[in-house]
C-alpha positions as CSV (number, residue, x, y, z in Angstrom):
1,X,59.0,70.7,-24.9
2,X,56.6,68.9,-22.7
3,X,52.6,69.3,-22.9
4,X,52.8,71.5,-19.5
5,X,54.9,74.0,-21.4
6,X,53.3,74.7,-24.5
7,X,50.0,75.2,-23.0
8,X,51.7,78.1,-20.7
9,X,51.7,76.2,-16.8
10,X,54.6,75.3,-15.2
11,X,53.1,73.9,-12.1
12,X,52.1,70.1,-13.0
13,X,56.0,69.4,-12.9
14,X,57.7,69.5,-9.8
15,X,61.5,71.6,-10.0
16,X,63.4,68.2,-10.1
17,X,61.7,66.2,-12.4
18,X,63.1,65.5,-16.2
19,X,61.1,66.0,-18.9
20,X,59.9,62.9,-20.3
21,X,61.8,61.4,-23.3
22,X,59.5,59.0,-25.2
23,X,61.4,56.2,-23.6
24,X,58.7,54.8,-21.6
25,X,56.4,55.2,-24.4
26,X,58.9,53.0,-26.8
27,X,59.3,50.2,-23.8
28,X,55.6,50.2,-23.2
29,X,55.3,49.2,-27.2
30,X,58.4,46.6,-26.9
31,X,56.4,45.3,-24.3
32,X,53.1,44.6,-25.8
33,X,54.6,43.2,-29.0
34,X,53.8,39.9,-29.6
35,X,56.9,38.6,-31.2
36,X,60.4,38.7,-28.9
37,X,62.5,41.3,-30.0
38,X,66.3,42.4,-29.2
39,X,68.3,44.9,-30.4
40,X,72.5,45.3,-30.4
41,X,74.4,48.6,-31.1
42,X,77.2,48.3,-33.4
43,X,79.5,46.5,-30.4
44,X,77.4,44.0,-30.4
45,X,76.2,44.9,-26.9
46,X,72.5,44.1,-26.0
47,X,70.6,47.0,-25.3
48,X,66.8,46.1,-25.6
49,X,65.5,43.2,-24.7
50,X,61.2,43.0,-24.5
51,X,58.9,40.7,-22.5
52,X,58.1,38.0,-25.4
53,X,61.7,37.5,-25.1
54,X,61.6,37.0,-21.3
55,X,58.6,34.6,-22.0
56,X,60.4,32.7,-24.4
57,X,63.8,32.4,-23.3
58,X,63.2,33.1,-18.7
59,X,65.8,35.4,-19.1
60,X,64.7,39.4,-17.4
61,X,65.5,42.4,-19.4
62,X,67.9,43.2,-16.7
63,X,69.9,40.2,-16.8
64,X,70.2,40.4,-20.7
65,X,70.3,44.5,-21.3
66,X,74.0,45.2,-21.0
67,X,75.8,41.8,-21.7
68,X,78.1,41.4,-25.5
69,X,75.9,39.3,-27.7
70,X,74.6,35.8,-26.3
71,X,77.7,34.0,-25.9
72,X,77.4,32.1,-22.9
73,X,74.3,32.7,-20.8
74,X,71.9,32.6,-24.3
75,X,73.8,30.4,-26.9
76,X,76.3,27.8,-26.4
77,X,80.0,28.7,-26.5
78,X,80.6,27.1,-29.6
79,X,77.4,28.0,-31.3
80,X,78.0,32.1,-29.9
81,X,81.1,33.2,-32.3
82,X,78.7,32.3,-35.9
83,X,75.4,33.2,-34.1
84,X,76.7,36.6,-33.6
85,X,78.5,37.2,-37.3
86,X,75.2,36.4,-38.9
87,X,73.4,38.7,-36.6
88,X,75.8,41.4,-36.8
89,X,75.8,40.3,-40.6
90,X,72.7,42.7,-41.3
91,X,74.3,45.5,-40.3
92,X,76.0,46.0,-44.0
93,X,72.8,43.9,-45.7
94,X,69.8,45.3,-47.2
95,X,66.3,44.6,-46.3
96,X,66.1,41.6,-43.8
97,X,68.0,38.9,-42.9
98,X,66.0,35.3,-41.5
99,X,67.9,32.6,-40.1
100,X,67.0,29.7,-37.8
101,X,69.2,28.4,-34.7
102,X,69.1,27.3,-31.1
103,X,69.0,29.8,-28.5
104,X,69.6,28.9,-24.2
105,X,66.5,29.2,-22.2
106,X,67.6,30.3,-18.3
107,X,66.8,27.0,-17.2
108,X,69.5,25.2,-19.5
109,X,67.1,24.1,-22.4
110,X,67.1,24.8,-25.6
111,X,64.5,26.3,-28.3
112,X,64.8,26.3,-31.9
113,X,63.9,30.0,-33.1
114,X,63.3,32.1,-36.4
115,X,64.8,35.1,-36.7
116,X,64.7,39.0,-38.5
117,X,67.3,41.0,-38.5
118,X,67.9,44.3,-40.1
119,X,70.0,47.3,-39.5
120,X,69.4,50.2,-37.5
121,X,70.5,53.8,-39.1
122,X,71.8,56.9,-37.0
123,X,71.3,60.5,-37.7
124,X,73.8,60.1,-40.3
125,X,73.0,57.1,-42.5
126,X,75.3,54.7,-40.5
127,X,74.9,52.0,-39.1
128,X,74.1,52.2,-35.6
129,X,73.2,48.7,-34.7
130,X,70.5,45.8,-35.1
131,X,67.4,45.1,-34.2
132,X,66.4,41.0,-34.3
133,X,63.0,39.9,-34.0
134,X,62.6,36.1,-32.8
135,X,59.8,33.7,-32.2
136,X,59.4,30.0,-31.8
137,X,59.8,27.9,-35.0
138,X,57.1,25.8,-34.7
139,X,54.8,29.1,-34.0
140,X,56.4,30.1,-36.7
141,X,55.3,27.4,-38.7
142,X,51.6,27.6,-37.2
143,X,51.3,30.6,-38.6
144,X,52.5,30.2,-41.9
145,X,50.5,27.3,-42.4
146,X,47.3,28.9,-41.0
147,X,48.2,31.7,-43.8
148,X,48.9,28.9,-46.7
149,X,45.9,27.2,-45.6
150,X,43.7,30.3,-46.0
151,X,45.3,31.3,-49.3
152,X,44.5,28.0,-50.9
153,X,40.8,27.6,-49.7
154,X,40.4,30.8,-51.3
155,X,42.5,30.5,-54.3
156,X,42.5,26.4,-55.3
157,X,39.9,24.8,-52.9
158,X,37.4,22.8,-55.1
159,X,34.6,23.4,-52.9
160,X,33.0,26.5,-52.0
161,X,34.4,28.9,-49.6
162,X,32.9,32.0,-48.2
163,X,33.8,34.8,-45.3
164,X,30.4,35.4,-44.3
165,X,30.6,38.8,-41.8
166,X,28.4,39.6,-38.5
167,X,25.7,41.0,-40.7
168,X,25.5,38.0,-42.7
169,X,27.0,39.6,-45.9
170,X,29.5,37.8,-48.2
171,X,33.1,39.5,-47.5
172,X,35.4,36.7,-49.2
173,X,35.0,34.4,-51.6
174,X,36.7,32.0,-53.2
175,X,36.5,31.5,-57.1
176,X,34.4,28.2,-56.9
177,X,32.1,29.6,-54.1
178,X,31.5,32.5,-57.0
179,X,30.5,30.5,-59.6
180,X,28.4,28.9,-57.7
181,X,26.9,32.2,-57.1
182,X,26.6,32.5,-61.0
183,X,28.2,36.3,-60.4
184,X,32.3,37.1,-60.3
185,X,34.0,37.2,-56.8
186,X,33.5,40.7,-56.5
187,X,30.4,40.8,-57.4
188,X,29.1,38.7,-54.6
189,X,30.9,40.8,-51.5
190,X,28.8,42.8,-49.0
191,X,25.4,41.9,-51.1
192,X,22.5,40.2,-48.7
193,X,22.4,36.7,-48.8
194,X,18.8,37.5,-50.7
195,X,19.8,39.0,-53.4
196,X,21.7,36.1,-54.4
197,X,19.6,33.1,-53.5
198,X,15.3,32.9,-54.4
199,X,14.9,29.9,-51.9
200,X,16.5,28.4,-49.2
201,X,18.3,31.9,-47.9
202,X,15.9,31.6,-44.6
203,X,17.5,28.3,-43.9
204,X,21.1,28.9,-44.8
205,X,20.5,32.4,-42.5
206,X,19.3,30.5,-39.8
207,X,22.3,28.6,-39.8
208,X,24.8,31.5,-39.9
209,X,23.0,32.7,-37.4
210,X,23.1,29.9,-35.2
211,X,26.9,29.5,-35.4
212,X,27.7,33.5,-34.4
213,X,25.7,32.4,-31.4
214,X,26.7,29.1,-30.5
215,X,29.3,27.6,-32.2
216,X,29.6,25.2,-35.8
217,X,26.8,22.3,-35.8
218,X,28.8,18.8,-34.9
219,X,27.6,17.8,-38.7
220,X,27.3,19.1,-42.3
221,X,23.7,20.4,-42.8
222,X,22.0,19.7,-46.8
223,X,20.6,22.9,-47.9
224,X,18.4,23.5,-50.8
225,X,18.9,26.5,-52.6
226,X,17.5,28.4,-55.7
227,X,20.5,30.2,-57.3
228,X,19.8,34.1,-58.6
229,X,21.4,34.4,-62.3
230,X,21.1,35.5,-65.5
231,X,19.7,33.0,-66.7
232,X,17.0,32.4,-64.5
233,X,16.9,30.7,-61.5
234,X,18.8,27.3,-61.0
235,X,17.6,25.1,-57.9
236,X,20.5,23.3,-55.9
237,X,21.5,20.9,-53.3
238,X,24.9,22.0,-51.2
239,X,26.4,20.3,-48.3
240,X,26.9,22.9,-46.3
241,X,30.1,23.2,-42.8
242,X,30.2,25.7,-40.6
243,X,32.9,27.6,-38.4
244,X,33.3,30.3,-36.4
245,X,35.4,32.9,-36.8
246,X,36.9,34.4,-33.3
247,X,39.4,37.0,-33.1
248,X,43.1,35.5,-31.8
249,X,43.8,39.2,-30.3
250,X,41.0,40.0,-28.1
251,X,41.1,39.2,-24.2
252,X,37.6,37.6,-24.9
253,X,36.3,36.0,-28.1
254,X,35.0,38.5,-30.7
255,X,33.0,36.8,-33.5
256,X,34.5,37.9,-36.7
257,X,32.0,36.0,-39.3
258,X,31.4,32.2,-40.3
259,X,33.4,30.4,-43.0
260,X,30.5,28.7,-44.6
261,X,32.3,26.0,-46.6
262,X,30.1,24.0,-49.4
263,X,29.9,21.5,-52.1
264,X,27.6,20.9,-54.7
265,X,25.8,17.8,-54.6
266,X,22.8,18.3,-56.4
267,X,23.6,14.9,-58.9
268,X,23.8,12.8,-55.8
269,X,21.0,13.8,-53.6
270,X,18.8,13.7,-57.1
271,X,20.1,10.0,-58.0
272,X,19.4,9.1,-54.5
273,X,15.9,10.8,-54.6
274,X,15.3,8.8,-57.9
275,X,16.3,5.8,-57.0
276,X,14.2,6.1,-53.8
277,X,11.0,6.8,-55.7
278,X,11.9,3.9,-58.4
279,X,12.3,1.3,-54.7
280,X,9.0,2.2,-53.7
281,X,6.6,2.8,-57.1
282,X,8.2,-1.1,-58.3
283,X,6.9,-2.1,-54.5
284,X,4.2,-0.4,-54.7
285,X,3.6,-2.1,-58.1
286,X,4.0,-5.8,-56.6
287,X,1.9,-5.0,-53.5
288,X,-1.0,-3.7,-56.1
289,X,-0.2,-7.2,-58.6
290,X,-0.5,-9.3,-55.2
291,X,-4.2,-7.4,-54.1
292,X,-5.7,-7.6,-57.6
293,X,-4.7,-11.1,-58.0
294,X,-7.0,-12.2,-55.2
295,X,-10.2,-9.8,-56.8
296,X,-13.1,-11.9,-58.0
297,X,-14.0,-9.3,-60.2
298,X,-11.5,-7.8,-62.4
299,X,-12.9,-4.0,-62.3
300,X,-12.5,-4.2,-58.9
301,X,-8.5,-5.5,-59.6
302,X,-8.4,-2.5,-61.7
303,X,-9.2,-0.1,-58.9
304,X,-6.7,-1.5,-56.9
305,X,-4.4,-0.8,-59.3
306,X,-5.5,2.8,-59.2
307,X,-5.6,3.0,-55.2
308,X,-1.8,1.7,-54.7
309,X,-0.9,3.8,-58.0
310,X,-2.2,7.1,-55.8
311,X,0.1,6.9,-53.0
312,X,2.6,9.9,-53.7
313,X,2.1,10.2,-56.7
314,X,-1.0,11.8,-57.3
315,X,-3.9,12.9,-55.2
316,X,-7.1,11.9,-57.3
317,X,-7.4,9.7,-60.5
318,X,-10.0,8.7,-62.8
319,X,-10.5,5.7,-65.3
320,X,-12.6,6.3,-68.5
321,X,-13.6,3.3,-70.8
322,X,-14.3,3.8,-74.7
323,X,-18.2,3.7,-75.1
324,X,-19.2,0.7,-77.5
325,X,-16.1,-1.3,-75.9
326,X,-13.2,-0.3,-77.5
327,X,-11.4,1.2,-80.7
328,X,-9.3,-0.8,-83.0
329,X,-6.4,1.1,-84.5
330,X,-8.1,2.6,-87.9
331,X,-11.2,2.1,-87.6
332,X,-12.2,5.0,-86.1
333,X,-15.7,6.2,-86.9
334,X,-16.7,10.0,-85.9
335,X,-15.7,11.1,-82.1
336,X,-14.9,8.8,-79.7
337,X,-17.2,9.0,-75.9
338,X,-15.6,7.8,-73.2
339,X,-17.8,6.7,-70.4
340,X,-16.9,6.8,-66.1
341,X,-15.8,3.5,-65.1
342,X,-14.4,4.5,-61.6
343,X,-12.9,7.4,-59.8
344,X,-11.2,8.3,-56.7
345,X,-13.8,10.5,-54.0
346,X,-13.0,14.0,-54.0
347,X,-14.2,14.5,-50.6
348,X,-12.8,12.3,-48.0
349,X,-10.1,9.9,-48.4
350,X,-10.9,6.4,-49.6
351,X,-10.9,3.7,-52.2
352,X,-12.0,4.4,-55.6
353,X,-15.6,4.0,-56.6
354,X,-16.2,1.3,-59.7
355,X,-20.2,1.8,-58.3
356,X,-23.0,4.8,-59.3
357,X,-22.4,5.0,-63.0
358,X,-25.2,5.0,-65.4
359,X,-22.9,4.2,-68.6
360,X,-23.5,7.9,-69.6
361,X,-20.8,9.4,-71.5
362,X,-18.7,11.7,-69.8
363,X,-19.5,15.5,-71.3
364,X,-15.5,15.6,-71.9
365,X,-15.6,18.9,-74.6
366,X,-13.4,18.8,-78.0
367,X,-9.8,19.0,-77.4
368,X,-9.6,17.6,-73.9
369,X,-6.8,15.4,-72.6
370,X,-8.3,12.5,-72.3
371,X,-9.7,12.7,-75.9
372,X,-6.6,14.0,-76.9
373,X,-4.8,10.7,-75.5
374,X,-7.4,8.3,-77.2
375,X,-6.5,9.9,-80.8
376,X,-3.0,9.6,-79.9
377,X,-2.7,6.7,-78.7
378,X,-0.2,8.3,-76.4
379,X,0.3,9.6,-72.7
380,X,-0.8,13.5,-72.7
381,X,0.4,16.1,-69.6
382,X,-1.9,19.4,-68.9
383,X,-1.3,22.4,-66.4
384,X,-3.3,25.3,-65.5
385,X,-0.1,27.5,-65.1
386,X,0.6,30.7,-63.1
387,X,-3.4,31.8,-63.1
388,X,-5.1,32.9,-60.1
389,X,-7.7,30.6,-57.9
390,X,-10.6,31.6,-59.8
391,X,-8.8,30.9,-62.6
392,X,-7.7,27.5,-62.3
393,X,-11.1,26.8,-60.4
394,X,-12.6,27.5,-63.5
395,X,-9.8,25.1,-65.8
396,X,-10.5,22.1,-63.6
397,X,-14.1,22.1,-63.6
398,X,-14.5,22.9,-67.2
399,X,-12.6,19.2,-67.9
400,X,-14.8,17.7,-65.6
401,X,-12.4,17.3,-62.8
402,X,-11.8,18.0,-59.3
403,X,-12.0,21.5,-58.2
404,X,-8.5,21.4,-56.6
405,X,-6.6,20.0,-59.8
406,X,-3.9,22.1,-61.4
407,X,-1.9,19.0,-63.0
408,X,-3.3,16.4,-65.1
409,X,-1.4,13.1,-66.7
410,X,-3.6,10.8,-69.1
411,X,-2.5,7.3,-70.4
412,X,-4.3,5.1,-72.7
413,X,-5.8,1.9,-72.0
414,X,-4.2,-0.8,-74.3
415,X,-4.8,-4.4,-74.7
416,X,-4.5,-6.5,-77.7
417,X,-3.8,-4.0,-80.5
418,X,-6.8,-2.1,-79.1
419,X,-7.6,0.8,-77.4
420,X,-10.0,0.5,-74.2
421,X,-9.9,4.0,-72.7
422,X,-7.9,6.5,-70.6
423,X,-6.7,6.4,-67.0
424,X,-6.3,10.6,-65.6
425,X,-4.3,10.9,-62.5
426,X,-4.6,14.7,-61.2
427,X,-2.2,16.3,-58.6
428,X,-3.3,19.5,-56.9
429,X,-1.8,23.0,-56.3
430,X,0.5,21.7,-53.5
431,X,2.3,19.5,-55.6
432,X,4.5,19.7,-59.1
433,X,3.5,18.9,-62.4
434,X,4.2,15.8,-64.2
435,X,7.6,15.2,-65.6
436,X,8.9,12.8,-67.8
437,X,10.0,10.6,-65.3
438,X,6.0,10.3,-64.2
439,X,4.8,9.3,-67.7
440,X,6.7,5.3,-67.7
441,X,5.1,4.8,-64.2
442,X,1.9,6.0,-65.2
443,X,1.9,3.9,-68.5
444,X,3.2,1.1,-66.7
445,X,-0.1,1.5,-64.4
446,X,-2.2,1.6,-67.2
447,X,-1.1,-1.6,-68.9
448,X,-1.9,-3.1,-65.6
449,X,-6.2,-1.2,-65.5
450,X,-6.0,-2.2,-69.5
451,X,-5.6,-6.0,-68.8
452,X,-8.1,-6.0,-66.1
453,X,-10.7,-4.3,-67.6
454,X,-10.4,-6.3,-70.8
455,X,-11.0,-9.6,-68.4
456,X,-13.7,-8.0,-67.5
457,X,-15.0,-7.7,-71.1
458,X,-14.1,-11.5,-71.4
459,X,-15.3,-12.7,-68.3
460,X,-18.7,-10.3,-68.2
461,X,-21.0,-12.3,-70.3
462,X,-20.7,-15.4,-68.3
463,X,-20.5,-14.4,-64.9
């Protein structure tokens, strides 16, 4: 019954005109299929026969609807008697059949296509025919090699793959990009990018958002990161590629997300950070050699030692000489003073100052660094910690230092078998503390004041 009828009027169709059938609603969706489809009845003759097909092959559904298989106008002659048994062939098979041959375009070439065929069923169970569904093989192909190709980034890739969506949320990942993550692959999807990562997430953002709006960068950007777990937090390098993801179906691109690819390479960029800082401390250290060599006076070599020593690696420094001369290993006798042989400013920028000491000892109280590193005999690292300005204000001018300093490393002054005093290099708030890799180059520093400053000893009566 048609829509007119069942809501009571009988005016909208005319006397003469049929009912519609649902006919033109099943060629409209023929039509807008993307693969080609035919169908036979059981005779074999062609009865449907969509627009895909007429792309593919030239031939209109009104030369082809009507003809007995394809032999002669759509396969060759020879080819047309097998072509049609293994069509006809599903008829009586389950599920789907796929084969691959050579159909007859309408202007006498040939294309290799894939095909699926399965029976069609009447009212009654029987078979009533077969419908055949056909595309390109190398589309074909394309297609099953963009889907293997997806599969394995996101099943065997060894980097990190992830389907970032529009609102810059995780929707697949791939089981490397996950333990990256530190959290399992479900774990990850649809949480914000800042729940996952402490630093870097404004960057790698950026980025993402960058690409829905213009397209992948023409290189791989380096992102550092600081990964969320439960652990703590782990800081990391990745190498980081970018694509766009556009709809295929849409008249006009639709962005989809960004697959964000990356790699780990945290080792590397740290190997080549190192080895960067090692290149310029050792030139640094032949630069300072070369200037101290042509000092007349060999405190003044040893504050060139401390000014080239500075550059990027600490922002003020101090050098602290044993009162009395120096201390022999065991033969210590009650506390050691040291006394202020040179310093950095801690105003303005400049050389160090070996001037404007009285030879006063150096109100250093029990327990500080510097002491600590003469009874040692070692290299001794401090830190305020996580304490507020006041706080660390306080911690920095209560060891006689620089206002601003937060992190303090103290070496000892050594030359032959004797101790001479203590060299403090202090970094302030915007910097890190002193690691382990700091310590050699500091000592190595020190050697250089120790030598100087015991020339000086030598030298001082005579000059």
């Amino acid at each position: 019954m048609s829509a007119s009828r069942r809501s009571g009027t009988t005016d909208e169709l005319g006397p003469d005109e049929p009912e519609r059938d649902g006919s033109d609603l099943l060629a409209a969706l023929l039509d807008g299929m993307d693969a080609a489809l035919c169908a036979f009845d059981a005779d074999g003759v062609l009865t449907h026969w969509n627009r895909e097909a007429e792309r593919i092959l030239g031939w209109t559904a009104a030369e082809a609807v009507g003809r007995h298989g394809f032999a002669g106008w759509a396969v060759r002659s020879a080819d047309a008697e097998e072509v049609e048994a293994r069509l006809l062939s599903a008829m009586h098979a389950p599920g789907r059949q796929v084969h691959e041959f050579a159909l007859l375009t309408k202007d006498g070439g040939r294309v290799l296509v894939r095909t699926q065929s399965a029976a069609v069923r009447g009212p009654d169970g029987k078979p009533a025919g077969v419908y055949c569904a056909f595309s390109e093989v190398h589309t074909q192909i394309d297609l099953e090699r963009s889907i293997a190709l997806s599969e394995a980034l996101f099943e065997d890739a060894s980097w990190g793959v992830v389907l970032v969506d529009a609102d810059l949320r995780p929707a697949v990942v791939n089981a490397h990009a996950a333990r990256a993550l530190g959290l399992g692959r479900t774990a990850v999807l649809g949480r914000p990018l800042g729940e996952l990562l402490a630093q870097g997430v404004e960057e790698l953002e950026s980025a993402l958002t960058h690409v829905l709006a213009e397209g992948a960068p023409p290189a791989p950007a380096e992102i550092w990161v600081s990964v969320r777990t439960p652990d703590g937090e782990r800081r990391r390098c990745w190498r980081c590629g970018f694509v766009r993801l556009s709809s295929p179906l849409a008249e006009e691109p639709v962005p989809l997300g960004v697959g964000w690819l990356f790699q780990d390479v945290t080792e590397a960029k740290q190997g080549e950070q190192e080895a960067s800082l090692l290149r310029f401390r050792t030139s640094q250290l032949h630069r300072a050699a070369r200037a101290a060599a042509e000092c007349e006076d060999p405190v003044e070599a040893a504050t060139v030692h401390l000014d080239f020593a500075l550059a990027g690696f600490a922002d003020h420094a101090l050098i602290d000489r044993v009162a009395g001369g120096a201390v022999v290993d065991g033969e210590v006798e009650g506390p050691v003073r040291l006394v202020r042989v040179a310093a950095t400013p801690s105003g303005d920028p400049g050389p160090s100052l070996s001037a404007g000491y009285a030879g006063l000892p150096v109100r250093y109280a029990e327990g500080h660094p510097a002491l600590q590193c003469v009874a040692r005999i070692g290299t001794v690292r401090a830190s305020v910690g996580a304490v507020g300005a006041e706080q660390s204000r306080a911690w920095a001018l209560a060891r006689r230092w620089p206002e601003d300093a937060v992190h303090a490393l103290c070496a000892v002054l050594r030359s032959r078998g004797r101790t001479l005093g203590v060299v403090t290099f202090l970094r302030g708030s915007g910097r890190h503390a002193f690691e382990r890799s700091d310590t050699a180059y500091a000592e190595d520093v020190a050697g250089r004041i120790a030598t100087a400053l015991d020339l000086a000893e030598l030298v001082g009566p005579n000059r």
